[in-house]
MARTI-798836 format. One record per residue (C-alpha): residue number from 0; residue in three letters; x, y, z. Coordinates in steps of 0.5 Angstrom, whole numbers, plus 500, padded with zeros to 3 digits. Layout:
BEGIN
+------+------+------+-------+-----+
: resi : resn : east : north :  up :
+------+------+------+-------+-----+
:  NUM :  ala :    X :     Y :   Z :
...
+------+------+------+-------+-----+
//
This chain:
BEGIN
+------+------+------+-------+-----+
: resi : resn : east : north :  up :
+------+------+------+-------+-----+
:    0 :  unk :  375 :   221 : 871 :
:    1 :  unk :  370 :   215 : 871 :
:    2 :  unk :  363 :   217 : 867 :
:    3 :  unk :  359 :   217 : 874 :
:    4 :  unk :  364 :   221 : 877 :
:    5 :  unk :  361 :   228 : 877 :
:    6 :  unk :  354 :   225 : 879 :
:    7 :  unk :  357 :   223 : 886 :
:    8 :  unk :  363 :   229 : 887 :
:    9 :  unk :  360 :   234 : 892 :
:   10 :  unk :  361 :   241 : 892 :
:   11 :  unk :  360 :   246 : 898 :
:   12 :  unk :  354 :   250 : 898 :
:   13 :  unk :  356 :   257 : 897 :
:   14 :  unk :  351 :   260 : 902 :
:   15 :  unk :  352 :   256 : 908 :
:   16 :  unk :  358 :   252 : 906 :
:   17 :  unk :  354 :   245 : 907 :
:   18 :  unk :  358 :   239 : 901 :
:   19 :  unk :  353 :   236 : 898 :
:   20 :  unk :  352 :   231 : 891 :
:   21 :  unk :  349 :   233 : 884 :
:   22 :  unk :  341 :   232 : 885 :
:   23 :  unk :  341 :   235 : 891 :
:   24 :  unk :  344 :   243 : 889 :
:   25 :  unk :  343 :   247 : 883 :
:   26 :  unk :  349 :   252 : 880 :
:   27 :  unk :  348 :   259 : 879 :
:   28 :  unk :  350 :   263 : 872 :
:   29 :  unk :  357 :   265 : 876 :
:   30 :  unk :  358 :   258 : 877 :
:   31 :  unk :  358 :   257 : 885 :
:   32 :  unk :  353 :   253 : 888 :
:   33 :  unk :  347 :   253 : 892 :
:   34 :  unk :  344 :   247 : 896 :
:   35 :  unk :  337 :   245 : 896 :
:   36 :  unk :  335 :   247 : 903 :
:   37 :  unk :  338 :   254 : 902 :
:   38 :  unk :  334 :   255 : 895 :
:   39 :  unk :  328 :   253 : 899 :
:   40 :  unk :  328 :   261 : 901 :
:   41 :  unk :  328 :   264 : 894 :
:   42 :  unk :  322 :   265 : 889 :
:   43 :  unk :  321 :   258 : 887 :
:   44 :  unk :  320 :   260 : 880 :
:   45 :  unk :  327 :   264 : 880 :
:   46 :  unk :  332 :   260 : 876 :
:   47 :  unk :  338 :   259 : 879 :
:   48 :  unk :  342 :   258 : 873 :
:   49 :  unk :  340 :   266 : 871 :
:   50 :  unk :  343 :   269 : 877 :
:   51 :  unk :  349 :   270 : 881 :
:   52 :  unk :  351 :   268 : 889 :
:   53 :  unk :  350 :   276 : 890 :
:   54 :  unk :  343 :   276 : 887 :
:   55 :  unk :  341 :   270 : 890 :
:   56 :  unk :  342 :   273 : 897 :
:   57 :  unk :  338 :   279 : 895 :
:   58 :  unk :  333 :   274 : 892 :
:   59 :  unk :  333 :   272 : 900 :
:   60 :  unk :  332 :   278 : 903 :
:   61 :  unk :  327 :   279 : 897 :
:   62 :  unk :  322 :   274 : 899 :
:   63 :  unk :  322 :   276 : 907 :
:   64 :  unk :  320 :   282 : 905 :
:   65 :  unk :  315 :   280 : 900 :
:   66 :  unk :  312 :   276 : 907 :
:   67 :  unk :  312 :   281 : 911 :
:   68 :  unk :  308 :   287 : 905 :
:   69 :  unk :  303 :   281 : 905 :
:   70 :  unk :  301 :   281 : 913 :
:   71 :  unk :  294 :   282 : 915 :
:   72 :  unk :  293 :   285 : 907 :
:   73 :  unk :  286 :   283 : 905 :
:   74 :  unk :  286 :   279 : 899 :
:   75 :  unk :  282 :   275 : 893 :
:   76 :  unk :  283 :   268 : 892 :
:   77 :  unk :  281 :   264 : 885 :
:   78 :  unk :  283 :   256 : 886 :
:   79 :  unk :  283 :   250 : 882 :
:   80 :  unk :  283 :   243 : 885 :
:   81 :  unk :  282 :   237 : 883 :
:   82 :  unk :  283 :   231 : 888 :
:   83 :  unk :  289 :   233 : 893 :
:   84 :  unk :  292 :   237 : 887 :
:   85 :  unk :  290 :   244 : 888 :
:   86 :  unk :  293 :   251 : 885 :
:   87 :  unk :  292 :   258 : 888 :
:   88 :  unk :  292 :   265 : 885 :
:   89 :  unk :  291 :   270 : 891 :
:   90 :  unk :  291 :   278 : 889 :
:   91 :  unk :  293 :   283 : 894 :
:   92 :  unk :  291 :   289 : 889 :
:   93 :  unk :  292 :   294 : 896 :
:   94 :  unk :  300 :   292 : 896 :
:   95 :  unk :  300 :   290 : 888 :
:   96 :  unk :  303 :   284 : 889 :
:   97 :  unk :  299 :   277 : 888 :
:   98 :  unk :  302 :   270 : 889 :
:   99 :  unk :  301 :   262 : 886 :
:  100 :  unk :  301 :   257 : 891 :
:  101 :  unk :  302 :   250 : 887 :
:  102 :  unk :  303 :   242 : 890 :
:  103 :  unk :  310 :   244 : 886 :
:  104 :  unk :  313 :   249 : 890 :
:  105 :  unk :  311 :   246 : 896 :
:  106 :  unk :  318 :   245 : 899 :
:  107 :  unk :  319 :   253 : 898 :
:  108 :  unk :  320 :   256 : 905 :
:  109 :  unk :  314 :   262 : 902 :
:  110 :  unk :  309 :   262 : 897 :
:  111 :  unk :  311 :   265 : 892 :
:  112 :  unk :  310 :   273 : 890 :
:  113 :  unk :  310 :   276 : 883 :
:  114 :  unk :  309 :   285 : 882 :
:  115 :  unk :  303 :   286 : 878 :
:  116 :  unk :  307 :   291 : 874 :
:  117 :  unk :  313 :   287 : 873 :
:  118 :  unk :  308 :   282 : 868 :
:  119 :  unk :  310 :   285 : 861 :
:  120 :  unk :  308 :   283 : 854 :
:  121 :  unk :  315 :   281 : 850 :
:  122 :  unk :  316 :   278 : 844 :
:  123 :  unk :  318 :   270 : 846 :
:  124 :  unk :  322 :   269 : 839 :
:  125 :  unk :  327 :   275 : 842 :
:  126 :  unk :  329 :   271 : 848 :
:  127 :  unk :  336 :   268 : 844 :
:  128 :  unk :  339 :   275 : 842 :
:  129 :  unk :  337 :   278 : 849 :
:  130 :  unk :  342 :   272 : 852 :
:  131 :  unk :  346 :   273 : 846 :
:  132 :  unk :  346 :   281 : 845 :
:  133 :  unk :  345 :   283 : 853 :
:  134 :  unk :  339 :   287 : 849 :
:  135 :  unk :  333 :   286 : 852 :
:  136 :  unk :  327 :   286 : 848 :
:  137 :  unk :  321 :   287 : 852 :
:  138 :  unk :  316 :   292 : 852 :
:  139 :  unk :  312 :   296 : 857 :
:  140 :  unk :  304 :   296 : 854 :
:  141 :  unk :  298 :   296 : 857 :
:  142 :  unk :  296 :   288 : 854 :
:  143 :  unk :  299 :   282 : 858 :
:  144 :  unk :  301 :   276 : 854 :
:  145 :  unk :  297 :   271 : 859 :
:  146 :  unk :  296 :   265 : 856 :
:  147 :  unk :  293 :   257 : 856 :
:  148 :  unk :  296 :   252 : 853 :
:  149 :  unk :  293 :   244 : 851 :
:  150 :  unk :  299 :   240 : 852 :
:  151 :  unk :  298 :   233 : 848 :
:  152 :  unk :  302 :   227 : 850 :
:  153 :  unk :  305 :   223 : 843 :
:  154 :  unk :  299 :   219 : 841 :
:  155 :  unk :  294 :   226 : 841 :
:  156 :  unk :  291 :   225 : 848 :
:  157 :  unk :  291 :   232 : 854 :
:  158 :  unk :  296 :   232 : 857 :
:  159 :  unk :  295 :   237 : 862 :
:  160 :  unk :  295 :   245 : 861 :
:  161 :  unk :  300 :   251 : 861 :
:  162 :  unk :  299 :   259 : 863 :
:  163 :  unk :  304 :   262 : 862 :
:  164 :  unk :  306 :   269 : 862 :
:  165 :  unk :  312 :   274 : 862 :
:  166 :  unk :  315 :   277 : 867 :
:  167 :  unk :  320 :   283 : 869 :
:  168 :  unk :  325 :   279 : 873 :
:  169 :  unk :  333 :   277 : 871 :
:  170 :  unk :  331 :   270 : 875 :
:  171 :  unk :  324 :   269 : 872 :
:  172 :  unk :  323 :   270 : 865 :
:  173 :  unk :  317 :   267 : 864 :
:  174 :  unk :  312 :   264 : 869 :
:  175 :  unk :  309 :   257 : 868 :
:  176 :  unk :  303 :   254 : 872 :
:  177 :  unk :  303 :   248 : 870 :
:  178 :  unk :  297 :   244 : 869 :
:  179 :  unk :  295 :   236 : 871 :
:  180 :  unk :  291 :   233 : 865 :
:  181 :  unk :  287 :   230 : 871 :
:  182 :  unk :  283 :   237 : 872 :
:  183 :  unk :  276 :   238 : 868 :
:  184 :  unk :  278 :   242 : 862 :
:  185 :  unk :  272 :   247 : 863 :
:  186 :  unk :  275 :   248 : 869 :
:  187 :  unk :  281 :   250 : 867 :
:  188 :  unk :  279 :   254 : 862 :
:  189 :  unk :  274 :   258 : 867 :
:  190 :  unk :  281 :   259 : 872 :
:  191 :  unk :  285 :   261 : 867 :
:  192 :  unk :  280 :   267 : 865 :
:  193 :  unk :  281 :   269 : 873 :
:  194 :  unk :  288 :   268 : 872 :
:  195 :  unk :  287 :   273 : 866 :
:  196 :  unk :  283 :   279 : 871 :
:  197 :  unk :  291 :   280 : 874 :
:  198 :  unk :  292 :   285 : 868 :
:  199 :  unk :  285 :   288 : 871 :
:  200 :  unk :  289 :   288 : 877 :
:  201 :  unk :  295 :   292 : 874 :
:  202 :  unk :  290 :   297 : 870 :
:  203 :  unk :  287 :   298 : 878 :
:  204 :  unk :  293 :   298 : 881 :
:  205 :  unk :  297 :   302 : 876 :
:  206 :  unk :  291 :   308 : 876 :
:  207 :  unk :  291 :   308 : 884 :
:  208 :  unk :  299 :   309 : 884 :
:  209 :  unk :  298 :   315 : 879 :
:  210 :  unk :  292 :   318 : 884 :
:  211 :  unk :  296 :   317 : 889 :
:  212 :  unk :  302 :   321 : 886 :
:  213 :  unk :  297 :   327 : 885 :
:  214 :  unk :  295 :   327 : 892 :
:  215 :  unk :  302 :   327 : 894 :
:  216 :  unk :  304 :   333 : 889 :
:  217 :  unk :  297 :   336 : 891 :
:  218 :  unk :  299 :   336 : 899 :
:  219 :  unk :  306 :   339 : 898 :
:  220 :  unk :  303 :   345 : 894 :
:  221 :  unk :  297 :   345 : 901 :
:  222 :  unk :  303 :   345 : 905 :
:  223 :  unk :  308 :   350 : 902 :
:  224 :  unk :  301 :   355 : 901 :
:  225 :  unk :  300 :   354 : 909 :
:  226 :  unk :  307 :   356 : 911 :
:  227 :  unk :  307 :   362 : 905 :
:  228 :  unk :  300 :   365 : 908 :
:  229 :  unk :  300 :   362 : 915 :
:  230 :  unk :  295 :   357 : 915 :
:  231 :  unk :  295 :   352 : 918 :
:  232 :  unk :  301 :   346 : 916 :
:  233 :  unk :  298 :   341 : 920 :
:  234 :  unk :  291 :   341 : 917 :
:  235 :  unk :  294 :   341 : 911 :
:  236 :  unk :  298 :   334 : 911 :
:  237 :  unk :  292 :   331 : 915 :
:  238 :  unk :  288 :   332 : 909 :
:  239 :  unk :  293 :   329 : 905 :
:  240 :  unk :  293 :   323 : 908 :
:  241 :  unk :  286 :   322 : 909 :
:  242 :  unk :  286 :   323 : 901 :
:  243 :  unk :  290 :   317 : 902 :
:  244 :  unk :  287 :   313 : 906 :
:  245 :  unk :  280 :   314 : 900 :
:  246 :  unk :  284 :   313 : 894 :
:  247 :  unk :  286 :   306 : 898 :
:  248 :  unk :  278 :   305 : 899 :
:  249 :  unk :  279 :   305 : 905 :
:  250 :  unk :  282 :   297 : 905 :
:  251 :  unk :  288 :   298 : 909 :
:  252 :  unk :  288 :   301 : 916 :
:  253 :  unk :  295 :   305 : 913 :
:  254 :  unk :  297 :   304 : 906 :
:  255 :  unk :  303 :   307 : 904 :
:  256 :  unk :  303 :   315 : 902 :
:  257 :  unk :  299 :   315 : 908 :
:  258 :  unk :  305 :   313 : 913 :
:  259 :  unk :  309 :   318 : 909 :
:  260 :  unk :  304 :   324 : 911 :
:  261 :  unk :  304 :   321 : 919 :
+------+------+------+-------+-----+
//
């Protein structure tokens, strides 16, 4: 076997069967391979080499349903800029999601869509017993390891930036927004601390899940009280649902307890 011989053999795609070369489709951890244009339908922070054929199609229908919770939602946008560069953080804190849009992941068919409750604290030095032990050693807490990097190229000058953060995902251990060393370090630095406000979100997000899981047990125990006195049910599920609709402020015309009382 010549020494370039596996550059130019092809293999089939293991989603749509397309034979393609070495630059132009990526291996998957049970050792099957996906082509480019099919990987464009995944997270395109999802490391394909972390993931089997079977999760990867689960990764697919991940993202179509990550686009459609963000349809018509309202949403707080922080962007970074610089030329025809640009980076985007958009929070959907009603839906407790929130996305980051690059030039980088342009080619991806959806941007991106990460759970605030997904972003954990970890020890990064852990990662090779995890891979090598099967333990996983992050931790649930109520601090998230967001931080900024100075990249330095070999003769000390900026490099460019890195934020990055752990997350919760077999596929994505860590995400990394990458940074050009053209973009104004006090701009950088004033996007990180926006970037940051996604732990805030959490919190938010966290508290009114915990709101709305009381209202739902507080709507059954109306509901049962009704029917035990002969009060009126219908009554009770529509208080229910307009508590709903209070704690979710009022910024969805229908959020997600709310459907549950219709």
């Amino acid at each position: 076997m010549g020494l370039f011989d596996g550059v130019f053999k092809k293999e089939a795609c293991a989603v749509c069967g397309k034979e393609v070369g070495m630059l132009s489709r990526s291996k998957l951890q049970d050792k099957q391979y996906i082509c480019d244009d099919c990987r464009k339908n995944i997270n395109p922070f999802i490391r394909s080499d972390y993931i089997t054929l079977e999760e990867f199609r689960q990764a697919v229908r991940q993202a179509e349903q990550d686009q459609k919770l963000l349809e018509n939602a309202p949403s707080d946008s922080s962007y970074l800029q610089h030329g025809s560069e640009s980076i985007a953080v958009k929070h959907y804190y009603t839906k407790g999601v929130f996305t980051i849009q690059s030039n980088r992941h342009r080619n991806a068919k959806y941007p991106p869509v990460f759970y605030y409750n997904e972003v954990r604290p970890y020890d990064p030095s852990a990662n090779f017993v995890e891979k090598q032990m099967g333990s996983d050693p992050r931790r649930l807490g109520n601090m998230n390891l967001i931080t900024l990097e100075e990249k330095h190229a070999s003769d000390g000058t900026n490099d460019g930036w890195t934020i990055q953060f752990p997350y919760n995902h077999k596929g994505i251990r860590n995400v990394q927004i990458e940074i050009g060393k053209d973009f104004d370090a006090n701009e950088v630095k004033a996007f990180y601390d926006r970037v940051r406000s996604t732990a805030r979100w959490r919190e938010n997000t966290k508290s009114m899940q915990r709101e709305q899981e009381m209202n739902m047990m507080n709507t059954f125990s109306d509901v049962l009280k009704a029917k035990m006195t002969g009060g009126n049910v219908d009554e009770a599920l529509a208080k229910g649902k307009q508590r709903a609709e209070d704690i979710a402020n009022g910024k969805e015309k229908e959020g997600f307890f709310s459907k549950f009382f219709s």
